[in-house]
mmCIF file of the C-alpha atoms, coordinates in Angstrom:
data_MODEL
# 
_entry.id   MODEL 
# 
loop_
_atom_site.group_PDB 
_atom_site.id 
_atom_site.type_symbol 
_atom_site.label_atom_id 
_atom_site.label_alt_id 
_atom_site.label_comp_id 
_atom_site.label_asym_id 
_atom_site.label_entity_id 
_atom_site.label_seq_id 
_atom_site.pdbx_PDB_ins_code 
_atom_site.Cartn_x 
_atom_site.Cartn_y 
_atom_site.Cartn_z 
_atom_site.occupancy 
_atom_site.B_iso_or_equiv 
_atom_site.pdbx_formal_charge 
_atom_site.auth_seq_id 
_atom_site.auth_comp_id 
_atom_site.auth_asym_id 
_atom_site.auth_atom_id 
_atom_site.pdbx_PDB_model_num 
ATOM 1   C CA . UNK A 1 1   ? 0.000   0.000  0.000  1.00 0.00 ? 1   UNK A CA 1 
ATOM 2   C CA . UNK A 1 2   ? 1.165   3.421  -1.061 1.00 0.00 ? 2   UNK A CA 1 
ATOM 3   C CA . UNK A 1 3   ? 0.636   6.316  1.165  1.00 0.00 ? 3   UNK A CA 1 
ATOM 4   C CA . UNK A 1 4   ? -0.356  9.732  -0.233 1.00 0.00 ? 4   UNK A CA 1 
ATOM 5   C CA . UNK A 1 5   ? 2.032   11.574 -2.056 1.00 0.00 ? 5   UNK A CA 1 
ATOM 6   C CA . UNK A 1 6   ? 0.862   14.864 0.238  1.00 0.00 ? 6   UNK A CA 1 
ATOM 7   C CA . UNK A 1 7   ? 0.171   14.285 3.504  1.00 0.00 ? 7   UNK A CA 1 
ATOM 8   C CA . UNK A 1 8   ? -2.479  15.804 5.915  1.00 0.00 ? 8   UNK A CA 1 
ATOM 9   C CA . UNK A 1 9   ? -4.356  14.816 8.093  1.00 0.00 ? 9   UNK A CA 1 
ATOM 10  C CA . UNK A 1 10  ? -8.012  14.766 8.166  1.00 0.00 ? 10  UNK A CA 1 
ATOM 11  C CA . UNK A 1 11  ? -10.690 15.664 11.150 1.00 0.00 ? 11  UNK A CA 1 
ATOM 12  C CA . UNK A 1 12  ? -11.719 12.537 12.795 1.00 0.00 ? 12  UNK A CA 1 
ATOM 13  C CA . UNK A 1 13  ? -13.646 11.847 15.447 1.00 0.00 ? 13  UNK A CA 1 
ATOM 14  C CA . UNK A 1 14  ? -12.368 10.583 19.111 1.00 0.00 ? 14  UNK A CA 1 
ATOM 15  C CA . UNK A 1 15  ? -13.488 9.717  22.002 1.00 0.00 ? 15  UNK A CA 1 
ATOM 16  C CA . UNK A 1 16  ? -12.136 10.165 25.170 1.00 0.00 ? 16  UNK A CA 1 
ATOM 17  C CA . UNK A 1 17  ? -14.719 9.846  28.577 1.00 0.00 ? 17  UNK A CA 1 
ATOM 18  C CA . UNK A 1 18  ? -13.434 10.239 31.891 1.00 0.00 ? 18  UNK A CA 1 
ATOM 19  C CA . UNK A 1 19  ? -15.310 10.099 35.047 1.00 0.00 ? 19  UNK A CA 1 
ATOM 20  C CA . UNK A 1 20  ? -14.358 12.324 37.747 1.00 0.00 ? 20  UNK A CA 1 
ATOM 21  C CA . UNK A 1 21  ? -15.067 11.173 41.664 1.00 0.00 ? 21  UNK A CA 1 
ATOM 22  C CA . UNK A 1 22  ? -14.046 14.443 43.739 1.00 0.00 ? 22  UNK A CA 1 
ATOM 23  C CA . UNK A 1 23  ? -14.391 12.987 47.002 1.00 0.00 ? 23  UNK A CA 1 
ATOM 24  C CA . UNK A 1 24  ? -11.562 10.228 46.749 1.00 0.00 ? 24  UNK A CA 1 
ATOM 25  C CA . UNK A 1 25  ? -9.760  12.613 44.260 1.00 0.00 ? 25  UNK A CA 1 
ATOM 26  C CA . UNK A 1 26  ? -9.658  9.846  41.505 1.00 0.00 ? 26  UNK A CA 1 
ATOM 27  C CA . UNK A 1 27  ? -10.290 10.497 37.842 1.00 0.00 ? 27  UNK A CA 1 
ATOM 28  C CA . UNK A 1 28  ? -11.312 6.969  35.665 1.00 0.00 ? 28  UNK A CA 1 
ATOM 29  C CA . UNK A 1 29  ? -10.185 7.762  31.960 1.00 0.00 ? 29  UNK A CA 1 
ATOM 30  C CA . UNK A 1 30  ? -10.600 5.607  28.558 1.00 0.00 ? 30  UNK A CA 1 
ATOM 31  C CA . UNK A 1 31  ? -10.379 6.330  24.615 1.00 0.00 ? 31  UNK A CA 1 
ATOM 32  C CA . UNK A 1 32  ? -11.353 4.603  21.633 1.00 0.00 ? 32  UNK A CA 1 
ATOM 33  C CA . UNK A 1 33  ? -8.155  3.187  19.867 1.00 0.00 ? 33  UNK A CA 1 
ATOM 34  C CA . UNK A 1 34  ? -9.695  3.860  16.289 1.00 0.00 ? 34  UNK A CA 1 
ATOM 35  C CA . UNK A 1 35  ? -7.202  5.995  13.720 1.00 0.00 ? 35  UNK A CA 1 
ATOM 36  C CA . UNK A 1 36  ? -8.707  7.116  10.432 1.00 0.00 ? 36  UNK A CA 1 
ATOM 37  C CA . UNK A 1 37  ? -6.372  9.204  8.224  1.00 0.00 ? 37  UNK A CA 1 
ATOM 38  C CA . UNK A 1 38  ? -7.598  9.580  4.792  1.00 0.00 ? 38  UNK A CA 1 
ATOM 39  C CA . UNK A 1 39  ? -8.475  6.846  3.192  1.00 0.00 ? 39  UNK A CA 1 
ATOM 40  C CA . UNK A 1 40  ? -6.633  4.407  5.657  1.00 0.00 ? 40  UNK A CA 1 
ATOM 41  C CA . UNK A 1 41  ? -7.827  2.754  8.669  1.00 0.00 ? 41  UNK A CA 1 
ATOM 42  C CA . UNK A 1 42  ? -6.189  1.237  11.479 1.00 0.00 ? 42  UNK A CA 1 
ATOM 43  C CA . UNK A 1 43  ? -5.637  1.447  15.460 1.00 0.00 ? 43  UNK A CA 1 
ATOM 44  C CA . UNK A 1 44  ? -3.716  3.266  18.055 1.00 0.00 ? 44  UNK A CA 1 
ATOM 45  C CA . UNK A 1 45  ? -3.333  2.842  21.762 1.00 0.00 ? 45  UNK A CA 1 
ATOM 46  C CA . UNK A 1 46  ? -1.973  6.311  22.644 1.00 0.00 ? 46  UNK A CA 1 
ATOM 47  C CA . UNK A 1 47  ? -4.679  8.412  22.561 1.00 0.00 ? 47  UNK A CA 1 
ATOM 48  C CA . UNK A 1 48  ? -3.623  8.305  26.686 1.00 0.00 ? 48  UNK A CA 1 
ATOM 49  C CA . UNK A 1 49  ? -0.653  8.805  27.250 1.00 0.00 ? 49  UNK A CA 1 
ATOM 50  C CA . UNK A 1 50  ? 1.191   8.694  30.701 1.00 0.00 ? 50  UNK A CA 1 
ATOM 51  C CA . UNK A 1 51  ? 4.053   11.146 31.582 1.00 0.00 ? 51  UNK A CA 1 
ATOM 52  C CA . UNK A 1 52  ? 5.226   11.392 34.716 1.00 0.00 ? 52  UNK A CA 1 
ATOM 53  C CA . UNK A 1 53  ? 2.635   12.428 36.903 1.00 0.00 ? 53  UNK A CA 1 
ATOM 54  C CA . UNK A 1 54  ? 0.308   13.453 34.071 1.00 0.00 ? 54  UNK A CA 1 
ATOM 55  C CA . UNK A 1 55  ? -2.346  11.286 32.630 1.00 0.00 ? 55  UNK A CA 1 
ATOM 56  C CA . UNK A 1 56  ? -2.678  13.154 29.069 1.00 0.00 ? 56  UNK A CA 1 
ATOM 57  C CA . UNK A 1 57  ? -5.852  12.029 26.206 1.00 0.00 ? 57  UNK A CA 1 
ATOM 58  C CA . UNK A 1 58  ? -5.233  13.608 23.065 1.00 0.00 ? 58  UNK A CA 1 
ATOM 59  C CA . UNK A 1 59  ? -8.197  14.004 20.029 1.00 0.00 ? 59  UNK A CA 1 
ATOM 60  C CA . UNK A 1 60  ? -7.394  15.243 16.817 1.00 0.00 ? 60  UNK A CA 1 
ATOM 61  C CA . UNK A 1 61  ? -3.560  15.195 15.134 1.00 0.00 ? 61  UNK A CA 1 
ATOM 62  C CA . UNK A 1 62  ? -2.031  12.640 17.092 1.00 0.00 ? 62  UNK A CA 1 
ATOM 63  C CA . UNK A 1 63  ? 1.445   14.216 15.555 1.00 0.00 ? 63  UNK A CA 1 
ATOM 64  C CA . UNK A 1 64  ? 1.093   16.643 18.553 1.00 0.00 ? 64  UNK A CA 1 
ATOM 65  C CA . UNK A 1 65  ? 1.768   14.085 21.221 1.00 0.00 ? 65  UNK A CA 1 
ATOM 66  C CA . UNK A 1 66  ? 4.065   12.521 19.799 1.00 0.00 ? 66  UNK A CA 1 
ATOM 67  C CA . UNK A 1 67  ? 6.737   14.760 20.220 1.00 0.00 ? 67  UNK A CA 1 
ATOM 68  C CA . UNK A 1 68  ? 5.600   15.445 23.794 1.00 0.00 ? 68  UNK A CA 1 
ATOM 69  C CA . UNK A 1 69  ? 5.084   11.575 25.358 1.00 0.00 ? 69  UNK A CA 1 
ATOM 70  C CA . UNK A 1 70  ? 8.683   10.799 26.574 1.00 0.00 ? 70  UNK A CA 1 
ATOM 71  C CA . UNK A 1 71  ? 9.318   14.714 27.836 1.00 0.00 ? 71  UNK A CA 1 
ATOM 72  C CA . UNK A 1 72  ? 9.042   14.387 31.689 1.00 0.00 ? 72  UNK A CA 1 
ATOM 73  C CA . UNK A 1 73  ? 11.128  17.546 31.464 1.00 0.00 ? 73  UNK A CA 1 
ATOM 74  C CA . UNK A 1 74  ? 7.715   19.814 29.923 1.00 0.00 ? 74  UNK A CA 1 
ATOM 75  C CA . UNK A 1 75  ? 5.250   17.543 32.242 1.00 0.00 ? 75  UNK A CA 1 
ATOM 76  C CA . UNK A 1 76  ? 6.402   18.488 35.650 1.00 0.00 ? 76  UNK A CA 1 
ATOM 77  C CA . UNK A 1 77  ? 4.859   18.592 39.030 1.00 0.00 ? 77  UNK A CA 1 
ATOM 78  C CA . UNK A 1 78  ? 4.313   22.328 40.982 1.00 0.00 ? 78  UNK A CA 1 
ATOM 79  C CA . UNK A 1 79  ? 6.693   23.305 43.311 1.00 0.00 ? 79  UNK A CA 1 
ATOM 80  C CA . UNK A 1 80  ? 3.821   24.639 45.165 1.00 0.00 ? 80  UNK A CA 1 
ATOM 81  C CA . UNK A 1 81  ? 1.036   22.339 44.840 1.00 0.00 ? 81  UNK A CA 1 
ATOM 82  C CA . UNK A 1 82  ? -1.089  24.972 42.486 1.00 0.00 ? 82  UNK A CA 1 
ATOM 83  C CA . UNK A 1 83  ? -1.448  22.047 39.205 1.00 0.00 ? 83  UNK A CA 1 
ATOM 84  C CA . UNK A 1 84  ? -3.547  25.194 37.278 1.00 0.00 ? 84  UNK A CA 1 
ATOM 85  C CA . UNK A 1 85  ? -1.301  27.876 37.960 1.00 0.00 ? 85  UNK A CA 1 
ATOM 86  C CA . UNK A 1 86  ? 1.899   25.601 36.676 1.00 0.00 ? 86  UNK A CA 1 
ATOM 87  C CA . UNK A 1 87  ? -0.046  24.259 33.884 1.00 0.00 ? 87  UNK A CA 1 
ATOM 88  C CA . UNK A 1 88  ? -0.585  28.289 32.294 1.00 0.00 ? 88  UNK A CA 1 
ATOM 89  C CA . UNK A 1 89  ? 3.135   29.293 33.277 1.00 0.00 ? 89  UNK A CA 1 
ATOM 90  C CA . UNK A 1 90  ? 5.332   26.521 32.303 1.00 0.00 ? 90  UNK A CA 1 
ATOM 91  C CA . UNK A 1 91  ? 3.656   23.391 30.901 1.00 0.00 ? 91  UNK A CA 1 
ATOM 92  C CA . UNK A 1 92  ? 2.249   25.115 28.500 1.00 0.00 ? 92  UNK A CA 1 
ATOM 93  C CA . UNK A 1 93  ? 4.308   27.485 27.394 1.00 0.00 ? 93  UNK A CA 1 
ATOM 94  C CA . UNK A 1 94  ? 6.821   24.559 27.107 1.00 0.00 ? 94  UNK A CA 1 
ATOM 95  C CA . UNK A 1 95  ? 4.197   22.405 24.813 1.00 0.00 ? 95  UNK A CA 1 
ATOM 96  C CA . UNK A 1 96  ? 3.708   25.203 22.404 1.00 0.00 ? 96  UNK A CA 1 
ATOM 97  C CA . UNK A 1 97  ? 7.463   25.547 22.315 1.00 0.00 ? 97  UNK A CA 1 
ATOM 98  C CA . UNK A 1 98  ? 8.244   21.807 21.594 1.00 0.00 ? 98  UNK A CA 1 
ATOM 99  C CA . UNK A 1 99  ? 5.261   21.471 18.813 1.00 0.00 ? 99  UNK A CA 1 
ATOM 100 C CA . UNK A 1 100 ? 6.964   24.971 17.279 1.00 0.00 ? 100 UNK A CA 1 
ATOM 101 C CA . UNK A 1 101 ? 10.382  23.260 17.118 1.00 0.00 ? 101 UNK A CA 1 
ATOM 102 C CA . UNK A 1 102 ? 8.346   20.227 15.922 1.00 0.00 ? 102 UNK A CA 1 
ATOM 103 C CA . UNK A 1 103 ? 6.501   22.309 13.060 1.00 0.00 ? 103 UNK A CA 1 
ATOM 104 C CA . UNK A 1 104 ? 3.258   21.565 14.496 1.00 0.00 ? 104 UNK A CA 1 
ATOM 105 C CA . UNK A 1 105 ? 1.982   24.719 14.784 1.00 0.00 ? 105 UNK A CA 1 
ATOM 106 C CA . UNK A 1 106 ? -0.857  26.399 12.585 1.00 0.00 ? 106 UNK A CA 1 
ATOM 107 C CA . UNK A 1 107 ? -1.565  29.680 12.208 1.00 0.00 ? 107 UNK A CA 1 
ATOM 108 C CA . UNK A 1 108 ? -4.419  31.701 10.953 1.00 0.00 ? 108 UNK A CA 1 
ATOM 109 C CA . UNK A 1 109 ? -5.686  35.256 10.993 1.00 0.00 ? 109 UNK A CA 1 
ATOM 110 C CA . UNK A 1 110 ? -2.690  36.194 13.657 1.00 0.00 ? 110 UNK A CA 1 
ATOM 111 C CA . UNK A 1 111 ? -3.505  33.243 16.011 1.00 0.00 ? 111 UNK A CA 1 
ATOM 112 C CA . UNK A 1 112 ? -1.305  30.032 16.535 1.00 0.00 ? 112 UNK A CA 1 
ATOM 113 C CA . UNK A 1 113 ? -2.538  26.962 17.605 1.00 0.00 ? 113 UNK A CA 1 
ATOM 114 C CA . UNK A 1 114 ? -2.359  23.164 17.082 1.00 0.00 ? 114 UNK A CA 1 
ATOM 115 C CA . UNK A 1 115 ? -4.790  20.591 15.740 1.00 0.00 ? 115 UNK A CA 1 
ATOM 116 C CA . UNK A 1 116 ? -5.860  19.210 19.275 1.00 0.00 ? 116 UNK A CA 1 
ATOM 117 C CA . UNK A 1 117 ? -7.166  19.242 22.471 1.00 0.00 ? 117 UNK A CA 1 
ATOM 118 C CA . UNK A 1 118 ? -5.612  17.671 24.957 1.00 0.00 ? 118 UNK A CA 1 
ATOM 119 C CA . UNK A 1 119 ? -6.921  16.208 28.562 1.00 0.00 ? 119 UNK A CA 1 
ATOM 120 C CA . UNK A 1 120 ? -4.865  16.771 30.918 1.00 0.00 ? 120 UNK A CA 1 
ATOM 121 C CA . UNK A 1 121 ? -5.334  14.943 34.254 1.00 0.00 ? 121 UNK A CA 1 
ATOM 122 C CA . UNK A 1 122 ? -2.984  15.778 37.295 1.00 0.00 ? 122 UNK A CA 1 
ATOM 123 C CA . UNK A 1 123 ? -3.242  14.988 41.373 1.00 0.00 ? 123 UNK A CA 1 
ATOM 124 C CA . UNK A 1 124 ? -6.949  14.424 40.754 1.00 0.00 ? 124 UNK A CA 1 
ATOM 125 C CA . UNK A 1 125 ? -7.888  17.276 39.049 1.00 0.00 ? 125 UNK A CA 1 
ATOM 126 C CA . UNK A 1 126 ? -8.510  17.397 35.170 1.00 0.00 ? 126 UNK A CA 1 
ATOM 127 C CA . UNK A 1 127 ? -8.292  20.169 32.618 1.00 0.00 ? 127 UNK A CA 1 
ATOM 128 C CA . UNK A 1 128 ? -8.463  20.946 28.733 1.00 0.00 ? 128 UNK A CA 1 
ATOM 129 C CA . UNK A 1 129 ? -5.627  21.756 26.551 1.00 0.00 ? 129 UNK A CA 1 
ATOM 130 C CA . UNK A 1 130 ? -7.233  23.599 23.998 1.00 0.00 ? 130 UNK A CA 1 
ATOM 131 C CA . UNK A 1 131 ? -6.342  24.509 20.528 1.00 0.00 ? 131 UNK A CA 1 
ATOM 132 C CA . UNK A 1 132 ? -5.080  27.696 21.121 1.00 0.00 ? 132 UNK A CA 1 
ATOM 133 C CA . UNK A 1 133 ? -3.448  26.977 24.272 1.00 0.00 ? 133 UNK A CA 1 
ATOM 134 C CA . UNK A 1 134 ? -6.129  27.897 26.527 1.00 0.00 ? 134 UNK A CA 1 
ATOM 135 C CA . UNK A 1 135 ? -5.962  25.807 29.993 1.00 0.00 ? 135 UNK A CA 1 
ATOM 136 C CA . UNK A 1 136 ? -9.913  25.523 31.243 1.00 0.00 ? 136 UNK A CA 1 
ATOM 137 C CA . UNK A 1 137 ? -10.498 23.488 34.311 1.00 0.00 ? 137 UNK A CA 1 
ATOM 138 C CA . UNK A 1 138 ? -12.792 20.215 33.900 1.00 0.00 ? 138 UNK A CA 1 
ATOM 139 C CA . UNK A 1 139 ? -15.259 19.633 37.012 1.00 0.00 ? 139 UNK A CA 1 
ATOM 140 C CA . UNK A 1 140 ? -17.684 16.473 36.978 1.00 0.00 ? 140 UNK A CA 1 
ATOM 141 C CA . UNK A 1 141 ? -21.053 17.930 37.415 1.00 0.00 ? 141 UNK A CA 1 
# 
């Protein structure tokens, strides 16, 4: 099988659940292992990833966790216990500078951003990675 001479991926859909139990602080979370690129079909078991600490789901280019997966030196724990507050000032900013090394980032109409949003689960608290880098904090309700 020949793969395309041009390569890009397509939207897909994914699905990653997680069930959040605030009272023991414990966060259940599962994908499906489906990969559809094009025209080709297959699986993939990392949609969750674990690095260090983190517990990280990925949907859309799975190119953007990749490069991030073995980099315990990006996925760090806070010296002072505030997950949120590290995530915005050095996670982050150290994701968008790996996938801009990597060539993974898009931009469009002055905005950068990356083709996914990640779930990122810490200490039992969970929040989205979003496209443009936004950190939002997930709560079960």
């Amino acid at each position: 099988m020949t793969l395309p001479t041009a390569y890009h991926p397509v939207s897909t859909m994914t699905v990653i659940a997680a069930i959040q139990d605030p009272i023991q602080r414990k966060i259940l979370i599962g994908a499906d292992t489906l990969l559809s690129v094009n025209n080709l079909k297959g699986t993939h078991k990392k949609k969750i990833v674990k690095i260090g600490n983190y517990l990280v789901g990925i949907t859309g280019s799975l190119r953007d966790i990749q490069p991030l997966e073995f980099r315990t030196d990006i996925f760090t724990d806070p010296d002072d216990g505030d997950i949120e507050k590290h995530l915005i000032t050095h996670v982050v900013p150290a994701i968008q500078a790996a996938l801009e090394r990597g060539g993974n980032i898009r931009s469009s109409a002055g905005q950068s951003g990356m083709d996914s949003t990640f779930l990122i689960i810490h200490s039992g608290q969970m929040f989205e990675l979003h496209e443009n880098f936004v950190i939002v904090t997930v709560h079960d309700s």
